[in-house]
N, C-alpha and C positions, 0 to 999 in steps of 0.2 A: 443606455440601452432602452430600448423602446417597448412597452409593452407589447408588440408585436413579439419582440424579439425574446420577450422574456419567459423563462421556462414557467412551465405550470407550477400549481404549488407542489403537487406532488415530488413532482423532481426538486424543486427548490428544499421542500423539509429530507429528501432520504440525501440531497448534497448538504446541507447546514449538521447533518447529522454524523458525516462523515467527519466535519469539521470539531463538532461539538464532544462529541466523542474520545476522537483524539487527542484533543487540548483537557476535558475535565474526564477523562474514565467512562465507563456504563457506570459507575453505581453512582457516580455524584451528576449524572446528568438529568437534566428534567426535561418534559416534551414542552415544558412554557421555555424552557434553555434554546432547545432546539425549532420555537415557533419563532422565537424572538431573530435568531440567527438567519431564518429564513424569509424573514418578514411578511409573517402570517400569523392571523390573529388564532391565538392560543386554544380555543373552540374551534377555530378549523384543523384542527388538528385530525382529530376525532372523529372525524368526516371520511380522512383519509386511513386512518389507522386507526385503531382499538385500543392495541398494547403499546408500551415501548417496546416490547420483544418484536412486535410488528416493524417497527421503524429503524429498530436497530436489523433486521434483517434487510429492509430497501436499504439503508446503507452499507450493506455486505454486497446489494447487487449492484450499488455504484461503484464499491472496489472493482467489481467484475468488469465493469461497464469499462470505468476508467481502464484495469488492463488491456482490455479487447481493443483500445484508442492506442494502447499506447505501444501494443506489440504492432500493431498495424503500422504504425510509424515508423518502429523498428525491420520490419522488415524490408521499409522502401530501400533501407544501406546495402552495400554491397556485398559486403562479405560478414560472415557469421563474428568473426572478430572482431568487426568496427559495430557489429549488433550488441555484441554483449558490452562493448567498450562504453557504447552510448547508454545502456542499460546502467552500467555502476554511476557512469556521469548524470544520468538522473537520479538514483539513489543517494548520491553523495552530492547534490544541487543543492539542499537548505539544509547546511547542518547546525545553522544558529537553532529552527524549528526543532531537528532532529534534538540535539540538545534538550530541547526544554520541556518536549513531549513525547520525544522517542521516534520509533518505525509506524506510521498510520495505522498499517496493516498489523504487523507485528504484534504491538503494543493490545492492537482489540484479538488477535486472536489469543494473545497471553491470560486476557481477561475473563473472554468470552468460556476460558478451557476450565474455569472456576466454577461453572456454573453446571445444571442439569437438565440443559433444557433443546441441545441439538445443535445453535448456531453456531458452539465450534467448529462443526463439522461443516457447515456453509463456509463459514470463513477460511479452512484449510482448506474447501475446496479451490477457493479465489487462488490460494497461496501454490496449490498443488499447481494447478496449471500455470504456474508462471517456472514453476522448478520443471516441468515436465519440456517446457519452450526452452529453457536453458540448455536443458540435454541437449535437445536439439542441434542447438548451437553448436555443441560443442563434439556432437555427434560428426555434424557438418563440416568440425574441422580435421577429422579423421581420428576423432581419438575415440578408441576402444572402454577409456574410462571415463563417459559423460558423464552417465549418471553420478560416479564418485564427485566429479567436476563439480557439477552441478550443486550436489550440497554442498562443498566445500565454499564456492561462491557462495554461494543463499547464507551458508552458516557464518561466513567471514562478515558479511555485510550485516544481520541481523545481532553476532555480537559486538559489531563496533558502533551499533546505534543502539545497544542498550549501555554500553561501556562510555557513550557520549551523551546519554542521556543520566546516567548515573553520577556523572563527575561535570555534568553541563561545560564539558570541554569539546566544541566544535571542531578543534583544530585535528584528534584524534580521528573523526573520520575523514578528515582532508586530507591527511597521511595513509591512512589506511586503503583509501582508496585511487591515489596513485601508486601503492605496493601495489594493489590487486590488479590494473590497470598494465601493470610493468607483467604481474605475473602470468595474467593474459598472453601478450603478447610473447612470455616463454613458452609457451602451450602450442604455438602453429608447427604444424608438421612440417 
C-alpha cells in the first residue's frame, strides 16, 4: 500500500485498537500495545487521544463504521433471507479467531459493562443497531415475531462464540451456524 493510500494515524490507532482489544482485553491493553499495532510512534499517540478511554471509544466507532460497511453490503442481496443468511456466514467466517478470542464486539461489550464510565452504553449502542436491522429482516419476511427473531439470532450466535471461545472448540460454531442457517430458512412465509 502506498502512503497515498494509507489511512491516517488516527484511523490506523482506533482500527489496531479494535484489533488489540479484542485479542488482549481493555484491562491488559496498553496505548504503546496499540501504537506498536498501528505503526505509530508511542508519543504520537497522545496527539490523537489523551485517555485510553479516549481510544477505546474510536474503537467502538470503528465497530460502528465497520457495521455501516457491512450492512450496506448486505443489503445489495436480494431477499431479507439471503441478508441474514450472509450475516450468520460472516459471523461464523473465523472461528479458529472466534475460538481464541471470542465475539470482537461481544467480548468488549462484556468488558466494557464492568466498568463506570459510559462506553457500555456506546458499545450496545453499535450492538443495538445491528439487532434493530435484524428485525428488519425478519420483519421483511412477514413475521409478526422479529423482534423475538431477532434476539434469538443475536442470542444463538453470541453464545456459541462464547461457548467456542470457552472450550477453544471452532468446530461448535461451524455447527451451530449451519443449524441456524437451516433454521432461517424454516422461518419464510
Amino acid at each position: 500500500m502506498t502512503d497515498s493510500k494509507r489511512p491516517g494515524k488516527r484511523e490506523r490507532l482506533a482500527g489496531a485498537a479494535v484489533q488489540v482489544l479484542h485479542e488482549r482485553g481493555v484491562e491488559k491493553t496498553t496505548l504503546a500495545d496499540i501504537a506498536r499495532a498501528a505503526d505509530v510512534p508511542v508519543g504520537n499517540v497522545y496527539y490523537y487521544f489523551k485517555t485510553k478511554d479516549q481510544l477505546i471509544q474510536a474503537a467502538i466507532g470503528e465497530h460502528g463504521r465497520e457495521l455501516d460497511t457491512l450492512i450496506a453490503g448486505l443489503e445489495q442481496l436480494p431477499t431479507p433471507q439471503e441478508r441474514l443468511k450472509a450475516l450468520l456466514r460472516g459471523w461464523m467466517s473465523r472461528p479458529d479467531v472466534t475460538a481464541r478470542y471470542g465475539c470482537p464486539t461481544g467480548t468488549l461489550a462484556s468488558e466494557l459493562d464492568k466498568r463506570d464510565d459510559g462506553l457500555d452504553k456506546a458499545i450496545a449502542g453499535v450492538m443495538r443497531r445491528l439487532l434493530d436491522w435484524v428485525e428488519t429482516q425478519f420483519a421483511a419476511m412477514g413475521r409478526a415475531d422479529a423482534r423475538e427473531l431477532a434476539v434469538g439470532l443475536f442470542a444463538s450466535y453470541q453464545g456459541v462464540a462464547l461457548l467456542t471461545n470457552t472450550f477453544r472448540d471452532p468446530e461448535l460454531m461451524t455447527v451451530e451456524g449451519h443449524r441456524l442457517e437451516r433454521w432461517i430458512d424454516s422461518l419464510a412465509v
